[in-house]
Backbone as JSON Lines, residues from 0, in Angstrom:
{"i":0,"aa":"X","n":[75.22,37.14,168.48],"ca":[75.67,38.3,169.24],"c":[75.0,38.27,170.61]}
{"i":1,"aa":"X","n":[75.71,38.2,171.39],"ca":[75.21,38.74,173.12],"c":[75.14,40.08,173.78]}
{"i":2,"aa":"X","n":[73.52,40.4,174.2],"ca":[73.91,41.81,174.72],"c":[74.96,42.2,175.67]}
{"i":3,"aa":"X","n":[76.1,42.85,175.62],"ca":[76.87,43.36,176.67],"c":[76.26,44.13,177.65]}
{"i":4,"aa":"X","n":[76.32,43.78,179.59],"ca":[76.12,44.76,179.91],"c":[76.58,44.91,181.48]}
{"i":5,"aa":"X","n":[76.94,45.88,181.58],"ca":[77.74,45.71,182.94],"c":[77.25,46.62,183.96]}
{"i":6,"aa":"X","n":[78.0,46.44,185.16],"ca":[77.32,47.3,186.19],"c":[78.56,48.05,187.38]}
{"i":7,"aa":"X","n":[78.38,48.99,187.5],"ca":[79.35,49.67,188.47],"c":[78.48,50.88,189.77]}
{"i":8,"aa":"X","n":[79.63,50.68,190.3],"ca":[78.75,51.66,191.94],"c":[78.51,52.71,191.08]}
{"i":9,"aa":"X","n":[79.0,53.55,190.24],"ca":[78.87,55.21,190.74],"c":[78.98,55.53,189.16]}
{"i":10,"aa":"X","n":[78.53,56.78,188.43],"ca":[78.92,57.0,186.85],"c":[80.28,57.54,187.11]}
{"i":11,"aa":"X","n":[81.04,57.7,187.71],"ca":[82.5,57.82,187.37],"c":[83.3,57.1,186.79]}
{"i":12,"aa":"X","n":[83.13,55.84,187.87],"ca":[84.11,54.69,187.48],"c":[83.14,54.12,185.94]}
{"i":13,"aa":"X","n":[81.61,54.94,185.53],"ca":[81.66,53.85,184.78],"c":[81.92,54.64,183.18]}
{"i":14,"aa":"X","n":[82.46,56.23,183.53],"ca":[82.62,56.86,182.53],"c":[84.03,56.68,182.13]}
{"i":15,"aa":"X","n":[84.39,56.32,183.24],"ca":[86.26,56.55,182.92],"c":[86.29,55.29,182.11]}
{"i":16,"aa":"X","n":[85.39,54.34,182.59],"ca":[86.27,53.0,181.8],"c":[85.24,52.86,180.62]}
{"i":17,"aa":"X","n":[84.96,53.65,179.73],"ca":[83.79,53.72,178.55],"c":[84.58,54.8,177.91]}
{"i":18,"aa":"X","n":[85.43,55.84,178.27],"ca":[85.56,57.24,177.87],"c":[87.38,57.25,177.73]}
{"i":19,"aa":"X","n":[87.46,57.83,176.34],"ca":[89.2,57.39,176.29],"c":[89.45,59.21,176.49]}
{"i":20,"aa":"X","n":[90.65,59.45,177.37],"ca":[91.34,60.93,177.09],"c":[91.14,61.33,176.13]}
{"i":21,"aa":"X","n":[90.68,62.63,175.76],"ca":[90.84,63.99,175.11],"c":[90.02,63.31,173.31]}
{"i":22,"aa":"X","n":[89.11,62.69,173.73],"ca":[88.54,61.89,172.96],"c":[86.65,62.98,173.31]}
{"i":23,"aa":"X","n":[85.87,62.68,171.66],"ca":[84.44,64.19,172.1],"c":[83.59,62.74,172.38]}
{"i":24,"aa":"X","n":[82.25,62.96,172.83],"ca":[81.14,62.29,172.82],"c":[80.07,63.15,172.97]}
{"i":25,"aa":"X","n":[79.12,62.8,172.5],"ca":[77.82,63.41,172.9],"c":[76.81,62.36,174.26]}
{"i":26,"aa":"X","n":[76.68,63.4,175.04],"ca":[75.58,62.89,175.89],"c":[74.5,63.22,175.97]}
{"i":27,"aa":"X","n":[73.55,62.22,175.71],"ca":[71.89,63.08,175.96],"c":[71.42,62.3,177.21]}
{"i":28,"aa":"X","n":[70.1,62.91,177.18],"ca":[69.64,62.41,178.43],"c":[68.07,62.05,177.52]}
{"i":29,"aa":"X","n":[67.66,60.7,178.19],"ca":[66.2,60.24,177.39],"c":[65.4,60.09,179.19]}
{"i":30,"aa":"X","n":[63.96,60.64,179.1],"ca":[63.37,60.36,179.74],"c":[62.01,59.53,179.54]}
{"i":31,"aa":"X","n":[61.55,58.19,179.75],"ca":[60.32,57.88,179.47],"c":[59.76,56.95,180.55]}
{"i":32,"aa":"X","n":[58.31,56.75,179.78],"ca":[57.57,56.11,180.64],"c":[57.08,54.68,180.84]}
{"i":33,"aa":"X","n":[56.58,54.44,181.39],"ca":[56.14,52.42,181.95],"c":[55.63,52.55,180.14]}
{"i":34,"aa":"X","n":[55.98,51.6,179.28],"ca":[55.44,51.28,178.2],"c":[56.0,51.7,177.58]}
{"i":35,"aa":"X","n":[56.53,53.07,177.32],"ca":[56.9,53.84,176.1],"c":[58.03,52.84,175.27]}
{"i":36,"aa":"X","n":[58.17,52.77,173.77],"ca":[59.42,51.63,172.78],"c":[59.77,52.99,172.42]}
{"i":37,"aa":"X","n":[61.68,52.28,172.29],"ca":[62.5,53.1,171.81],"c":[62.73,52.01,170.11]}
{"i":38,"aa":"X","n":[62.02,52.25,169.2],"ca":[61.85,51.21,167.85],"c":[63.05,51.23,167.49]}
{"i":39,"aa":"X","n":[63.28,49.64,166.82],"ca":[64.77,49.75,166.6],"c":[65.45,50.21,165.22]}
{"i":40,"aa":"X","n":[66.92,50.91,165.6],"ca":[67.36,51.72,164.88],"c":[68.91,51.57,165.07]}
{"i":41,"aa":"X","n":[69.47,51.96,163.95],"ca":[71.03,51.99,164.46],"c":[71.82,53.05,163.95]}
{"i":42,"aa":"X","n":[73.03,53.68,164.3],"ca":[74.08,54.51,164.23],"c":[75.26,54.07,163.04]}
{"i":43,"aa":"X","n":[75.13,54.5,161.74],"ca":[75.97,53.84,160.62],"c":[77.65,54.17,161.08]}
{"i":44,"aa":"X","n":[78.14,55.33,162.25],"ca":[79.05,55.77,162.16],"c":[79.64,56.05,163.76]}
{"i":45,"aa":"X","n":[78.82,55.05,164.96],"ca":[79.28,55.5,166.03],"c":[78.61,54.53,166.77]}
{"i":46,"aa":"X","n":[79.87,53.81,168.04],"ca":[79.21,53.01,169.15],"c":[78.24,53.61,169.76]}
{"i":47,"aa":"X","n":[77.75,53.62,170.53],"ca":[76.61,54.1,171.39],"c":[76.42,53.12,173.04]}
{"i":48,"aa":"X","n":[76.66,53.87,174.01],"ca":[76.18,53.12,175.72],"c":[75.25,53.74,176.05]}
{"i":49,"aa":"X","n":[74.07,52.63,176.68],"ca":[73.19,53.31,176.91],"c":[73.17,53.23,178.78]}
{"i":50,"aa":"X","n":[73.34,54.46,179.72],"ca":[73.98,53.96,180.8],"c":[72.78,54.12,181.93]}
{"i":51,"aa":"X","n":[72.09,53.21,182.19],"ca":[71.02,53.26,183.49],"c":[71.26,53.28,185.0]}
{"i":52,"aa":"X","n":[70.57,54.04,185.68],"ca":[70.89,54.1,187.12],"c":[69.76,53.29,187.59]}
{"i":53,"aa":"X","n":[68.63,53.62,187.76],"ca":[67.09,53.01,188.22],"c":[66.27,52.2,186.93]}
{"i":54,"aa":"X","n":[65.63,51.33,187.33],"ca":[64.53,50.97,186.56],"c":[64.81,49.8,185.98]}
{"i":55,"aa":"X","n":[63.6,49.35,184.94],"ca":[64.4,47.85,184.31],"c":[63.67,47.92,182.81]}
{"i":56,"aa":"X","n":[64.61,47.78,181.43],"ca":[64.01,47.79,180.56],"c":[64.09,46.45,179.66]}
{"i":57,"aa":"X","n":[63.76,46.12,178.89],"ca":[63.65,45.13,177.77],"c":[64.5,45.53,176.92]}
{"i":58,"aa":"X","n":[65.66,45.13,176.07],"ca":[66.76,45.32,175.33],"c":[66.65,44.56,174.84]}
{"i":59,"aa":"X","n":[66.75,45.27,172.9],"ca":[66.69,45.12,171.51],"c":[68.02,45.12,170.84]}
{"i":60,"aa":"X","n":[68.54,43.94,170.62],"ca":[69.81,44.28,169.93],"c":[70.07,43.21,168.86]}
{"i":61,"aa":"X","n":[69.87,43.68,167.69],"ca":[69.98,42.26,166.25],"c":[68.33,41.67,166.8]}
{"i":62,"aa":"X","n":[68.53,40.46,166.84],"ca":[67.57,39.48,167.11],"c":[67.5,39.2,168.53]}
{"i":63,"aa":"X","n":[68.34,39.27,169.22],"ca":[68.07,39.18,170.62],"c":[67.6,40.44,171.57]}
{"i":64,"aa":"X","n":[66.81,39.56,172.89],"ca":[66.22,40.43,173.84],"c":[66.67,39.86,174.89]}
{"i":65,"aa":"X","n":[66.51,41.15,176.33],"ca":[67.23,40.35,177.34],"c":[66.83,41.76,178.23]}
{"i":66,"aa":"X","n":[66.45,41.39,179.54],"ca":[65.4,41.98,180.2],"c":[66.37,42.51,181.94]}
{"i":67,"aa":"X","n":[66.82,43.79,181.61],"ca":[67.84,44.06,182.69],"c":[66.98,45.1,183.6]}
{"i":68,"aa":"X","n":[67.74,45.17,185.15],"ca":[66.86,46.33,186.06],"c":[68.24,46.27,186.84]}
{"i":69,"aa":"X","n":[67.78,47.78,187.47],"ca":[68.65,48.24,188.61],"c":[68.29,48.9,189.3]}
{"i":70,"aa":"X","n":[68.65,49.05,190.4],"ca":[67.95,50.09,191.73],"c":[69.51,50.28,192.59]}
{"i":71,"aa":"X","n":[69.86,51.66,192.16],"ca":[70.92,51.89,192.2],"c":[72.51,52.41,192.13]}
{"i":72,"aa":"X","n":[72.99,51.3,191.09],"ca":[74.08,50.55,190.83],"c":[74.2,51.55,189.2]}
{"i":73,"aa":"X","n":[74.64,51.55,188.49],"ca":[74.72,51.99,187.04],"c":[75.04,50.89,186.7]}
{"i":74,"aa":"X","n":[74.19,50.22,184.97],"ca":[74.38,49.7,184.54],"c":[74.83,50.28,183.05]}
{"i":75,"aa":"X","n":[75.26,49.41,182.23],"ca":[76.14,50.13,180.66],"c":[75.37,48.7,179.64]}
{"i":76,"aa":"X","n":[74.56,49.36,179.11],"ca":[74.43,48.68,177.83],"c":[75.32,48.85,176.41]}
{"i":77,"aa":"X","n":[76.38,48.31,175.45],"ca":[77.0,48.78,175.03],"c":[76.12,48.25,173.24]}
{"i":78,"aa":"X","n":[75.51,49.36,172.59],"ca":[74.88,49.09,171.71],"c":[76.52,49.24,170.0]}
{"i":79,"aa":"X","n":[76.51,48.13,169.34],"ca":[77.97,48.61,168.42],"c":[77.45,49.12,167.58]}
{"i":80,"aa":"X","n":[77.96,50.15,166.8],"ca":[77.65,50.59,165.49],"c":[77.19,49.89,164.23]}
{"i":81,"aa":"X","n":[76.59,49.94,163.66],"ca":[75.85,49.4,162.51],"c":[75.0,48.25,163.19]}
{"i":82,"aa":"X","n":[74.62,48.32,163.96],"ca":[73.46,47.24,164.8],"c":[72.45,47.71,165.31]}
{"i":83,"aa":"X","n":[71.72,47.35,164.7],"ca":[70.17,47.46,165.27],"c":[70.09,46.98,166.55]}
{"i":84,"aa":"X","n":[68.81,48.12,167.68],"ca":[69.16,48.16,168.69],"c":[67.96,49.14,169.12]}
{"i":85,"aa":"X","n":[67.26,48.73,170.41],"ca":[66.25,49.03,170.74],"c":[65.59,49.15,171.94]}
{"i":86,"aa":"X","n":[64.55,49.02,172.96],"ca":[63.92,48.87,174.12],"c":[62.47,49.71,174.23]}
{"i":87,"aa":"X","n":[62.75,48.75,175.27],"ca":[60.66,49.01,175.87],"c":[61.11,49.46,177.46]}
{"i":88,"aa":"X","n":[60.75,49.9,177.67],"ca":[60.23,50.32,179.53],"c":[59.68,50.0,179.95]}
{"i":89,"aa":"X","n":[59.87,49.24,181.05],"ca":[58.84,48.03,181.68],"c":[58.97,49.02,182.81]}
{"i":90,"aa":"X","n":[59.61,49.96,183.79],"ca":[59.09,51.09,184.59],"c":[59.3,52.34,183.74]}
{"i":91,"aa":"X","n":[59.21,53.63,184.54],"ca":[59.16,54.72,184.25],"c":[60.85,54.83,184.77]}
{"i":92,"aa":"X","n":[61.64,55.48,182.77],"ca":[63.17,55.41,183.45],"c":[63.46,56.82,182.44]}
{"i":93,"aa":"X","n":[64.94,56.55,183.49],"ca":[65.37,58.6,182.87],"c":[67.27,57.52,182.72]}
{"i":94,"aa":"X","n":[67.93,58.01,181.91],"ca":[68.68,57.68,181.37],"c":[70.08,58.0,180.45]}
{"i":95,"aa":"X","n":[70.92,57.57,180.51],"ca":[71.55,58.54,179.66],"c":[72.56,57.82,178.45]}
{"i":96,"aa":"X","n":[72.41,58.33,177.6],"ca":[73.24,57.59,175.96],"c":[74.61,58.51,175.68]}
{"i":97,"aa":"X","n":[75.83,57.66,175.48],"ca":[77.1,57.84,175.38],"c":[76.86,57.9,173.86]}
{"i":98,"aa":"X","n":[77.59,58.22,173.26],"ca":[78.24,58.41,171.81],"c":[79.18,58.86,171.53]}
{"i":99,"aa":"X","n":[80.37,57.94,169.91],"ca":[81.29,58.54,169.5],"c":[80.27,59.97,169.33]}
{"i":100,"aa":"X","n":[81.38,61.25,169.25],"ca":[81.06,62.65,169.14],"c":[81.2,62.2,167.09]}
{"i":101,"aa":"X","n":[81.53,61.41,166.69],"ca":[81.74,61.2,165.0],"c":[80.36,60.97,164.15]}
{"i":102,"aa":"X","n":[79.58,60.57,164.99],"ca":[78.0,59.72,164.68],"c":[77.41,61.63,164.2]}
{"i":103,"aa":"X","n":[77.01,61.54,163.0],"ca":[76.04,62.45,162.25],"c":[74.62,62.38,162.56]}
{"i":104,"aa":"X","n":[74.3,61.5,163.89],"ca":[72.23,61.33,163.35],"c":[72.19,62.94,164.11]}
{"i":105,"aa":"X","n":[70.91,63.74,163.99],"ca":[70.78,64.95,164.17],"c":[69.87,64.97,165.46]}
{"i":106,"aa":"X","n":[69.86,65.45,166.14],"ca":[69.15,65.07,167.89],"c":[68.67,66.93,167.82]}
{"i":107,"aa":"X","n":[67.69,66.37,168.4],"ca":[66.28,67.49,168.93],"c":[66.36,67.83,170.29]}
């Protein structure tokens, strides 16, 4: 498996082409710091994008890692359902995670 990950000017163009009509998602917003791990974990019932504007993290997905940054640009990590999936913060980044609105995990 290869991490997917792409990059676009602005979160519009990069919601429209991630986001189908009259279709729910949940958006959160994660904020952390130089060091902080997101340990890996996965979603039994929903894709998940994880969509960055600034910063550069280390990405956990299956067995592979792969070390992305941006200053900018939005990038889209596209994590698939039932896959383990993870990261470290190599700066201090603020962020935001797409989800089917179908995914049951319970958020704080």
């Amino acid at each position: 498996m290869m991490i997917d990950h792409k990059e676009y000017p602005n979160l519009e163009e990069l919601l429209n082409h991630f986001t189908k009509k009259d279709k729910d998602y949940i958006l959160v917003r994660h904020d952390f710091k130089k060091g902080d791990v997101v340990k890996p974990h996965y979603h039994p019932e929903a894709n998940e994008w994880a969509l960055f504007r600034n910063g550069k993290v280390e990405i956990i997905l299956e067995s592979e890692t792969a070390t992305v940054q941006s200053s900018g640009k939005y990038f889209v990590v596209h994590f698939p359902k039932t896959k383990f999936h993870g990261l470290k913060c190599l700066t201090d980044i603020s962020y935001f995670v797409l989800r089917d609105k179908k995914d049951k995990t319970k958020y704080k």
